[in-house]
C-alpha positions in Angstrom: 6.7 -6.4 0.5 10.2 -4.7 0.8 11.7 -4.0 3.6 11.9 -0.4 5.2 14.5 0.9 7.1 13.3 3.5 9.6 14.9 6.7 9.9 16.9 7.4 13.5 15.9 10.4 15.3 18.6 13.2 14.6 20.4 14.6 17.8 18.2 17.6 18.1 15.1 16.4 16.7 11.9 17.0 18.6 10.7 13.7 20.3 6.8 14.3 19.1 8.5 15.3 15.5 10.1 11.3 15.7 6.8 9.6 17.2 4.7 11.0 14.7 7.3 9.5 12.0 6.9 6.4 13.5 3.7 6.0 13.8 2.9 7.3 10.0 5.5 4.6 9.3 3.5 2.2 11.2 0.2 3.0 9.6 1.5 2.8 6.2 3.1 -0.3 6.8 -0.2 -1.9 8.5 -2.6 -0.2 6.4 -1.5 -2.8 3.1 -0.4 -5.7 4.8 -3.2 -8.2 4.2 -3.5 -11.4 7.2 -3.9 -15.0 6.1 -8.1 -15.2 6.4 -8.7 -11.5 6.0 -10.5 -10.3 3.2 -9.7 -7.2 1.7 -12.5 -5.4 -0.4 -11.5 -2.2 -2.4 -13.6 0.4 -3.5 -12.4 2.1 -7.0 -14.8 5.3 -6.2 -12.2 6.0 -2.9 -9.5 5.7 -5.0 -8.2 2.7 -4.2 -6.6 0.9 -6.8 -5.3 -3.1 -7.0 -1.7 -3.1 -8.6 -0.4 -6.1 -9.6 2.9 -6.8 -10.8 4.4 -9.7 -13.2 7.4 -11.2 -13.2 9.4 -8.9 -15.4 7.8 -5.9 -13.6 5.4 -4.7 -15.6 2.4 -3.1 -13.2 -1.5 -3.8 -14.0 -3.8 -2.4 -12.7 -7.1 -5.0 -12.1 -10.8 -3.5 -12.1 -14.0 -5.1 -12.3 -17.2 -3.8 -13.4 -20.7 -4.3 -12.6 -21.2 -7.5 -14.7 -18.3 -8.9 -12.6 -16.0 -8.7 -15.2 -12.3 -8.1 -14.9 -9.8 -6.1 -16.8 -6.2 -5.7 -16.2 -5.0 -2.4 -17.5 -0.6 -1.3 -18.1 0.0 1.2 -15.0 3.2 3.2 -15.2 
């Protein structure tokens, strides 16, 4: 994952206005970061997608159906 660089709260910017910045930052960050013995399940119907991406930067996106089959698909 990339690094992010976090915004700095502007001299007359409301305090709440920052926190809530930070902590949408947070739960982005958090909400795809993936612990060593955690499984992650993802549900296509939600909306969730899997995105891979090769070495030369060309994005796939992976699905599997009901027979448990897998298909990668080109994602722009």
């Amino acid at each position: 994952m990339a690094r992010r660089t976090l915004t700095r709260p502007g001299e007359n910017q409301d305090v709440n206005e920052y926190l809530n910045y930070l902590i949408d930052e947070i739960e982005y960050v958090t909400g795809i970061t993936v612990s060593k013995d955690e499984r992650l399940e993802v549900n296509g119907q939600d909306g969730t997608e899997i995105v891979l991406v090769s070495p030369n930067g060309t994005k796939y996106k992976i699905e599997v159906d009901n027979a448990g089959s897998i298909t990668a698909t080109l994602v722009s």
